[in-house]
N, C-alpha and C positions, 0 to 999 in steps of 0.2 A: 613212251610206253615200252616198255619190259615184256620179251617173251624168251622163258627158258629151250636153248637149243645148243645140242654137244652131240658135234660134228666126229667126237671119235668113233672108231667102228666097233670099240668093243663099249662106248659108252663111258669109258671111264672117267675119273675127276681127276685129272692128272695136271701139269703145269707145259700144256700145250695150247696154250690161249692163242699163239698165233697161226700155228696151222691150224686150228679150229676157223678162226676168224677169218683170213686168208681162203681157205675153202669156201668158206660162205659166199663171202663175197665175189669169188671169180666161179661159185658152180662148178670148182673139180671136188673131187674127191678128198678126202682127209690122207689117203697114202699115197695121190697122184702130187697132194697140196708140199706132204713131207718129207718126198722125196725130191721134188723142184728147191727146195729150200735147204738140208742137207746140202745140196749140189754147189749152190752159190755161196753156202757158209763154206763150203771144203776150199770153193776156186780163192775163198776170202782167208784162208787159213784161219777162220776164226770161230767159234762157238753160234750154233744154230739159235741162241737163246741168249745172242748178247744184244743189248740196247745197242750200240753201236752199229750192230751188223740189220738187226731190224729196220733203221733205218735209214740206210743205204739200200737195202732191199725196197724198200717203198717206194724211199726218193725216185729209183732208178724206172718203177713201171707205172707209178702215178699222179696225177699233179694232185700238188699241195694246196690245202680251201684255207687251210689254216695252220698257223703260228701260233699256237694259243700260251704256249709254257709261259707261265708266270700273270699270265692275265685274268687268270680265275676265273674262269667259263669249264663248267662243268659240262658231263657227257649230257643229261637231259638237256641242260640251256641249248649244247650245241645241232644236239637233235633238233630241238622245236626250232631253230634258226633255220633249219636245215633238212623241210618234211619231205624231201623226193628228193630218188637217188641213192645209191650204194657208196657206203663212207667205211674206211676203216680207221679208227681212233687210237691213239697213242695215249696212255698216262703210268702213271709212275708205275711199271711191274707188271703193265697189263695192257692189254690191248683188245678192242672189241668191234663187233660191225653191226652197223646202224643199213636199215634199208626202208626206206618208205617210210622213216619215221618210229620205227622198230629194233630197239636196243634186243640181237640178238645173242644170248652167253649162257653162263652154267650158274650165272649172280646175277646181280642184278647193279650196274656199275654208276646205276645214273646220278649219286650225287659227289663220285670222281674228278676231278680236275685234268683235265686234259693239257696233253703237250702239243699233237697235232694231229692234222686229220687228213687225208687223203681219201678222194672220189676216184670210186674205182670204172662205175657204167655210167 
């Protein structure tokens, strides 16, 4: 199930998918989410909005449920495997969070292929 939610403060549709997402799922803030993440991209010398650095950010505060790259399990398959609990989702460009069963985003990503997924609570 799909529910539209954009965690920015001014609402905008911007290509902030992971501090959107990221906030969701840990209950800060969208500029508490932004500026935690600036910080670890800066200590990483690297771009707040590189795949790379996303996840090594993940790897480093969440355990991993899934491996999913290349097995074609989609965000809805992996939701319905997976109806309780806070998940943040990797796939190609994007990244979303899943809670109780509840793909929450500003789209709606459920027929995406996922890379991996990390349980945040």
């Amino acid at each position: 199930m799909f529910q539209y939610h954009n965690a920015n403060p001014r609402k905008r549709n911007v290509n902030d998918c992971t501090v959107r997402a990221i906030s969701l799922a840990t209950g800060r803030t969208w500029d508490a989410t932004y500026e935690e993440l600036c910080k670890f991209a800066q200590a990483q010398a690297i771009m707040p909005d590189d795949v790379i650095y996303i996840d090594e950010y993940l790897e480093r505060r969440y355990p991993k449920v899934c491996d999913c790259e290349g097995m074609g399990i989609t965000v809805k398959e992996f939701v319905r495997r997976h109806p309780v609990g806070t998940f943040l989702i990797t796939m190609a460009g994007h990244i979303t969070c899943s809670i109780n069963g509840v793909i929450y985003d500003t789209f709606d990503p459920s027929s995406r292929y996922i890379w991996e997924a990390y349980q945040v609570k």
